[in-house]
LOMILUM-430875 format. One line per 5 residues: number of its first residue (from 1); their letters; for each residue x, y, z of N, C-alpha, C, CB. Coordinates in Angstrom, 3 decimals. Glycine has a CB too. Example, Ala and Ser with C-alpha at 12.3 -4.5 7.8 and 13.67 -1.06 7.14 Angstrom:
2
1 = AS = 13.190:-5.690:7.800:12.300:-4.500:7.800:13.200:-3.300:7.800:11.308:-4.473:9.046  12.850:-2.250:7.080:13.670:-1.060:7.140:12.900:0.030:7.870:14.084:-0.598:5.725
//
This chain:
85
1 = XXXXX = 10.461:20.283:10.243:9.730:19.168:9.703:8.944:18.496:10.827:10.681:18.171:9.013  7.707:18.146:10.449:6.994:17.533:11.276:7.161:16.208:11.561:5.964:17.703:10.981  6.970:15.681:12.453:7.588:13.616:12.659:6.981:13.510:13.300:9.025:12.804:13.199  6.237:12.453:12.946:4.794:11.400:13.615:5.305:9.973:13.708:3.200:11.296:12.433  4.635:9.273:14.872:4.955:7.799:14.573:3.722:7.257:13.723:5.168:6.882:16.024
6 = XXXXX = 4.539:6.112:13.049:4.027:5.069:12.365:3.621:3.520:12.420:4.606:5.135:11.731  2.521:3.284:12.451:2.917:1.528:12.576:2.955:1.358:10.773:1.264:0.203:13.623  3.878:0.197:10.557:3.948:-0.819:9.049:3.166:-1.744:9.307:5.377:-1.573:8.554  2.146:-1.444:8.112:1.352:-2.867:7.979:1.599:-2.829:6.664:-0.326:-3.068:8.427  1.893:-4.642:7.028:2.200:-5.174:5.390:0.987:-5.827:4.889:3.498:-6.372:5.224
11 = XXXXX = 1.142:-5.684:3.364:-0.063:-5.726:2.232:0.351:-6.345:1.169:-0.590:-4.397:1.719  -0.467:-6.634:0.497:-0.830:-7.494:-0.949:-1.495:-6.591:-1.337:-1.632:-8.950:-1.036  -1.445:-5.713:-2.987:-2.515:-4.478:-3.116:-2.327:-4.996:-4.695:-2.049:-2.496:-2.523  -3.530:-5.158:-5.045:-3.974:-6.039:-6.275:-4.812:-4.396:-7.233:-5.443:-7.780:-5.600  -4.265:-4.293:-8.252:-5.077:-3.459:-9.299:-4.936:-4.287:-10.646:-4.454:-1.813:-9.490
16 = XXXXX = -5.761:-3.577:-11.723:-6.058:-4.192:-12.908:-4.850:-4.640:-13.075:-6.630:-3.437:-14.000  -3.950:-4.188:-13.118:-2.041:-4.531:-14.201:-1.766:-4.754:-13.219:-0.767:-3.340:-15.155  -1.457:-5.088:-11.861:-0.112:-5.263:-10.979:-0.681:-5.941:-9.538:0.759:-3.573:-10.667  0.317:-6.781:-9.063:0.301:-7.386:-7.631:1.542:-6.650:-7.005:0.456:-9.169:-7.586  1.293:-6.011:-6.193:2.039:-5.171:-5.169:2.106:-5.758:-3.937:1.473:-3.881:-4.964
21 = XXXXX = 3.362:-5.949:-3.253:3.689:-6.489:-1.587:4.119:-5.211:-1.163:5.017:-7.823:-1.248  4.053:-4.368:-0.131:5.092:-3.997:0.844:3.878:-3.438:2.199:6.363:-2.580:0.064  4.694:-2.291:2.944:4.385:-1.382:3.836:2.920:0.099:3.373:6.017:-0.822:4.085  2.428:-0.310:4.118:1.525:0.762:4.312:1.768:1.326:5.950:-0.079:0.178:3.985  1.927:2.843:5.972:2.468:3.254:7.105:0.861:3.846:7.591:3.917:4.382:6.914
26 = XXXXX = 0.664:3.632:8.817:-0.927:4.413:9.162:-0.288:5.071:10.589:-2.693:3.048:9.489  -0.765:6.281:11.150:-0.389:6.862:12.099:-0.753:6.430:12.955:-0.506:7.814:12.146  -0.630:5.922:14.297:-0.842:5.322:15.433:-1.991:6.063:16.268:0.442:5.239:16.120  -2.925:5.724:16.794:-4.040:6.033:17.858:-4.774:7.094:17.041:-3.472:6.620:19.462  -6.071:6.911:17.327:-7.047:8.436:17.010:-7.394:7.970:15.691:-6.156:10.240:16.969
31 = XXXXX = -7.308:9.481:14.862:-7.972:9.563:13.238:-7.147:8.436:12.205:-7.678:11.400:12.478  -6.920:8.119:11.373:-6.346:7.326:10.536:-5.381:6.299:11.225:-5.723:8.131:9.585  -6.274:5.575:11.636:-5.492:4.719:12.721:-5.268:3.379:11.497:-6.626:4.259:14.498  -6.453:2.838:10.889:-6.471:1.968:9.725:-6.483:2.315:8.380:-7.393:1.293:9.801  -6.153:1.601:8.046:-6.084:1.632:6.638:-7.383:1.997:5.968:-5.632:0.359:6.162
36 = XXXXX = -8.595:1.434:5.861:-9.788:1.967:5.866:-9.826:3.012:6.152:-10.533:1.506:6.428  -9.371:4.039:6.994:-9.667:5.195:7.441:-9.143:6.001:6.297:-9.138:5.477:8.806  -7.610:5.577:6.095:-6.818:6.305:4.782:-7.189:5.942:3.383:-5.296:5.986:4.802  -7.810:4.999:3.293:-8.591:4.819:1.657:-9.851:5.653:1.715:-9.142:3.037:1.208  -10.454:5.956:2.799:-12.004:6.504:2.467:-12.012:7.880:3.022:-13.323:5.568:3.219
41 = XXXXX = -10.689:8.499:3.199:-10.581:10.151:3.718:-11.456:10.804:2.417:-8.596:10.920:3.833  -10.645:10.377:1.422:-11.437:11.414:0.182:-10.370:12.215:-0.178:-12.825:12.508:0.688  -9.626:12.871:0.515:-8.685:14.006:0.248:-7.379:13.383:-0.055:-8.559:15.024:1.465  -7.090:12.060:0.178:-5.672:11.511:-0.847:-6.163:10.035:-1.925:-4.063:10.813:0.530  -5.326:11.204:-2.894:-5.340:10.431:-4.170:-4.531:8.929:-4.384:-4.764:11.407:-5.155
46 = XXXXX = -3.216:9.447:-3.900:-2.394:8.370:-3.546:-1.853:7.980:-2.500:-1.643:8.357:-4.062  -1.321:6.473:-2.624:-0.695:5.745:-1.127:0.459:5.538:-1.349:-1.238:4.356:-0.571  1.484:5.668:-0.768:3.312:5.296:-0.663:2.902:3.882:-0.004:4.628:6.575:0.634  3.847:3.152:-0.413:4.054:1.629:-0.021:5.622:1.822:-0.234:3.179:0.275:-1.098  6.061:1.328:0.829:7.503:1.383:0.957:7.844:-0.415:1.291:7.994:2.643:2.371
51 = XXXXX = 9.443:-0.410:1.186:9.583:-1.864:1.078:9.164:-2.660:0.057:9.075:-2.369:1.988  8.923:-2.303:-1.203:7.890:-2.397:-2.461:8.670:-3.874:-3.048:7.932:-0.727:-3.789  7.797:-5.085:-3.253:7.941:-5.571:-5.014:6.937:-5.606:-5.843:8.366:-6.929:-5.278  6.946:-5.579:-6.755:6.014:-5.781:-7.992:5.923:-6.366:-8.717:5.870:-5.252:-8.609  4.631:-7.014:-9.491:4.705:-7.735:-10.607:3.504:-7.314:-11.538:4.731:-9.193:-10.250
56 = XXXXX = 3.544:-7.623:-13.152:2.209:-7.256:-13.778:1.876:-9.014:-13.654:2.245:-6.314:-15.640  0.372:-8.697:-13.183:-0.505:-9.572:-12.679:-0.910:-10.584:-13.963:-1.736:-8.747:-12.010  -0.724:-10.614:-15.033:-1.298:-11.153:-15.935:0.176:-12.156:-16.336:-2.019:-10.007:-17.029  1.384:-11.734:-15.827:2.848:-12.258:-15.387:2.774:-13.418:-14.674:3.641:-11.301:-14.511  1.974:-14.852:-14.371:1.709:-15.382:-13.158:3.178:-15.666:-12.506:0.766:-16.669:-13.318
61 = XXXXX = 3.790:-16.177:-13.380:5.275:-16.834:-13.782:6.477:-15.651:-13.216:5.407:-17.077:-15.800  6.613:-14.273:-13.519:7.497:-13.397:-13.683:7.757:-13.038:-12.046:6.989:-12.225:-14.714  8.944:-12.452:-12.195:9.508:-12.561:-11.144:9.175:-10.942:-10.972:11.010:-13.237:-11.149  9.383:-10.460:-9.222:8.757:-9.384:-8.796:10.245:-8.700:-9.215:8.028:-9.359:-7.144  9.815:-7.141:-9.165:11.041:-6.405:-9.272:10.464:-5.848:-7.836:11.399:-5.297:-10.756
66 = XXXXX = 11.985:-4.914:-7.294:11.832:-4.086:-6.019:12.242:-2.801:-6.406:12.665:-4.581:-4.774  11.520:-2.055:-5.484:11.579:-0.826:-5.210:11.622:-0.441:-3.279:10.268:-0.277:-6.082  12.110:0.720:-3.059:12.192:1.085:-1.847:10.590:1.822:-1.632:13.580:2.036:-1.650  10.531:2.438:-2.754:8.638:3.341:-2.087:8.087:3.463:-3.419:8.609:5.472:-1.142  6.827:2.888:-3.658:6.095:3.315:-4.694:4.654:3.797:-4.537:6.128:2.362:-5.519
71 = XXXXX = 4.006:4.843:-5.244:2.793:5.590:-4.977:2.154:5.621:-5.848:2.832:6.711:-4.611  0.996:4.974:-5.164:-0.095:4.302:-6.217:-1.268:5.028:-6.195:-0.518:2.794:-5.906  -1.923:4.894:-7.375:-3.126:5.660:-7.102:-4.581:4.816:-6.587:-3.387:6.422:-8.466  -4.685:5.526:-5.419:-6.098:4.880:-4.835:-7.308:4.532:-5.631:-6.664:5.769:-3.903  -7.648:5.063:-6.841:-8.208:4.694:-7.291:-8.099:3.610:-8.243:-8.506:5.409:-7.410
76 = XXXXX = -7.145:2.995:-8.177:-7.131:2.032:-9.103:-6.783:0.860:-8.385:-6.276:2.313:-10.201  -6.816:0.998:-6.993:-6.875:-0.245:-6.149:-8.268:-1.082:-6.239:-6.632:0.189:-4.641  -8.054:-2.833:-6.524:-9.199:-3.219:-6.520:-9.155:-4.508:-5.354:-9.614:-3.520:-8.019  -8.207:-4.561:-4.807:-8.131:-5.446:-3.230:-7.137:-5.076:-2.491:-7.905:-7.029:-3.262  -7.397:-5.310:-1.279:-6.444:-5.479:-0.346:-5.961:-6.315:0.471:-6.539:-4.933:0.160
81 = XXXXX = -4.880:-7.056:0.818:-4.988:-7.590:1.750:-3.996:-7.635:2.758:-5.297:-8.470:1.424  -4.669:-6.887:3.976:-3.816:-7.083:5.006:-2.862:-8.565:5.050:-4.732:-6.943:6.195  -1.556:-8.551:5.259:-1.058:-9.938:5.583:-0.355:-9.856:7.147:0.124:-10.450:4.330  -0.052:-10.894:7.457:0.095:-10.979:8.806:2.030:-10.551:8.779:-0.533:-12.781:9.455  2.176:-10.190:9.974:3.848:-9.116:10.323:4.509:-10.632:10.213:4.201:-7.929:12.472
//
């Protein structure tokens, strides 16, 4: 198995139905160093977010559920936001 390091950057990832918190893992130095780099490759469909809660966005009130990793599809991301560690 192959093993790369990772930095965690944590996120807010907003689509039509859902507000998502956790980890986005990006590989350290060089090609896909940002996040930008991994949304606009072209060649992945989806993103793992680990450390996950969730809520449906139209929920203002509802409480998040958790998950350990959830994989979303890039295309149905409509913000992002980096948040601070």
């Amino acid at each position: 198995m192959v093993e790369f390091k990772t930095d965690r950057v944590p996120v807010r990832i907003f689509t039509s139905s859902f507000e998502i918190e956790g980890n986005v893992h990006i590989k350290l130095g060089g090609y896909l160093d940002r996040i930008s780099d991994v949304l606009n490759l072209g060649k992945t469909k989806y993103l793992p977010i680990t450390e996950t809660k969730y809520r449906i966005r139209s929920d203002n009130d509802g409480e998040f559920a958790q998950t350990d990793c959830l994989i979303i599809n890039i295309g149905n991301v409509e913000m992002i936001d980096v948040m601070e560690p």
